[in-house]
N, C-alpha and C positions, 0 to 999 in steps of 0.2 A: 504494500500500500504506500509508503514512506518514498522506495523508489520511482514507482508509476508516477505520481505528486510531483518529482522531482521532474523526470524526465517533462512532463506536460508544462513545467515550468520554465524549461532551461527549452523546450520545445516553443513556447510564446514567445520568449525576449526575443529566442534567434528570429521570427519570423517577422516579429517588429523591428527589430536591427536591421534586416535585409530589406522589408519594405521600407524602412525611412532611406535607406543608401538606394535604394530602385526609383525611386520617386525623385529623391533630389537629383539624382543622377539625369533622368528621364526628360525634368522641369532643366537642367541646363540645359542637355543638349536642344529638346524644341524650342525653347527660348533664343536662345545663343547661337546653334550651331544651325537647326531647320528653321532659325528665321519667323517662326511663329510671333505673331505680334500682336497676343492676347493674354497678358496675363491676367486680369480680372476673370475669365471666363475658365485659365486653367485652374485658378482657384476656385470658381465654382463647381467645377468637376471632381477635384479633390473633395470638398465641402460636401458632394452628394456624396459619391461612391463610401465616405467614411459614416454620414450619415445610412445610408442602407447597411452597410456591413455591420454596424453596431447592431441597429434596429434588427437584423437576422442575426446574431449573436444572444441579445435579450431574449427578443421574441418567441424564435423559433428553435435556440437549440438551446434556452436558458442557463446561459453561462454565470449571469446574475441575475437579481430579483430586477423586476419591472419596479422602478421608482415615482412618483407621480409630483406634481408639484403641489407644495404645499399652503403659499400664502402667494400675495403679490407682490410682497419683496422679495422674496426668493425668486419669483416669475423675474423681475427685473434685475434680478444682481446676475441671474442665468443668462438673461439675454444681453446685459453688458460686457460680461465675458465675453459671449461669445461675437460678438462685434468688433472687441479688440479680437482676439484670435485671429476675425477672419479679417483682417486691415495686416496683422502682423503677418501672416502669411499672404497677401497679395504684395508688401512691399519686400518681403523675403521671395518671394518668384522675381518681384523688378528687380532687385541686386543681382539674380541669378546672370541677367544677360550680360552686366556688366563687369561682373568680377568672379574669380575662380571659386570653383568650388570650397577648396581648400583653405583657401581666407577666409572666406563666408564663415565654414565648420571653426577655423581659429577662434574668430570674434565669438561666435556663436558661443562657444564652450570658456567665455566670460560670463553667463549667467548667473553662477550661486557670487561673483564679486558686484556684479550690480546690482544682485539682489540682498545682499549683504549691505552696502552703502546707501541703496535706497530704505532700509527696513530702517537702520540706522537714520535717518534725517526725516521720515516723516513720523516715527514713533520718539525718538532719542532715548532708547532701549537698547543696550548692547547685549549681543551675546556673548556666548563662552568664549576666553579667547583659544578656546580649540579649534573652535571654528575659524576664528580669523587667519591663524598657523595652516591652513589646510587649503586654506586659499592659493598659500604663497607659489606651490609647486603649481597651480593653474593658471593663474597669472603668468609666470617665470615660461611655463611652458606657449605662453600664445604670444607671448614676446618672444621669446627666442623660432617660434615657429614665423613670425611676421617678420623677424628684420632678417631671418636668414633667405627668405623668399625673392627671389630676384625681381618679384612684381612689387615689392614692399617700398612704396614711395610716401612721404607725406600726406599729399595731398592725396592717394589713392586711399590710404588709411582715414582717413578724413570720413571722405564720401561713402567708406565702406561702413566704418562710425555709424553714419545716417541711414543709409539702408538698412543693416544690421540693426540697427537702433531697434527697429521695427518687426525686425525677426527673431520673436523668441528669447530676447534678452533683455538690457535695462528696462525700455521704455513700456513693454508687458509686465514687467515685473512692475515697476513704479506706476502703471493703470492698476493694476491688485490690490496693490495696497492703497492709492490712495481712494479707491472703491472702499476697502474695507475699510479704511479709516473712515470715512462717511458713512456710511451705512451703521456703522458700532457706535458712534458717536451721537 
């Protein structure tokens, strides 16, 4: 029983691992390489196919319980999510045309330090500083992944900054909480 569990475990990450590197992969090259000049629309594609596959994961092969909503705050703090989400993943497909994958993934894997500096400056709440110490190698390592990149210029970093901003990192993270700071308050 212990091993079945594991394996079904270690069986889902791989398959999320290999669809987020399929997809992002996918979103450069039609973006970037086949010249596709809709990324609004390949986000909405995304958007669906992840809503159906959930919906037949719930629904039909009950993986989890069916959840229902509860009040119209939750109704509203759900659909503010998801509006950032879906802004942060259309301006994460536009960076895609203009900068390597690879960069993108760098900055990207800044999250838990903007999320750390944001949590930091709208609550002024520190955490452990285990936390902070844990940072250091992920920072260190996306610095030293950007300036040894022969595409690594200032002002590409900049731009990537701003795109990125919007994929998944700081400016998601800092929409959360200043959600949640309102809504709690």
């Amino acid at each position: 029983m212990k091993s079945t569990s594991r394996f079904f475990t270690i069986g889902l990450v791989s398959s999320w691992y290999c669809s987020n590197i399929g997809v992002l992969l996918l979103n450069k090259y039609l973006l970037s390489n086949y010249g596709f000049k809709y990324p609004i629309f390949l986000t909405m594609c995304h958007m669906t196919a992840c809503s159906l596959l959930s919906y037949v994961a719930i629904a039909w092969m009950k993986m989890v319980p069916m959840q229902t909503i509860r009040s119209k705050t939750q109704f509203i703090k759900i659909s503010a999510l998801s509006l950032v989400f879906c802004v942060s993943v259309v301006f994460g497909n536009i960076s895609l045309r203009f900068l390597p994958v690879s960069f993108n993934q760098a900055i990207g894997a800044t999250t838990p330090f903007f999320t750390a500096v944001f949590a930091y400056l709208m609550t002024l709440k520190r955490e452990a500083w285990l936390t902070y110490v844990t940072l250091i190698p992920v920072v260190t390592g996306v610095v030293i992944a950007s300036g040894v990149s022969y595409l690594f210029f200032f002002l590409i970093y900049v731009v990537n900054l701003g795109f990125c901003f919007n994929n998944r990192i700081g400016f998601l993270d800092f929409l959360l909480l200043l959600l949640y700071f309102l809504c709690s308050s």
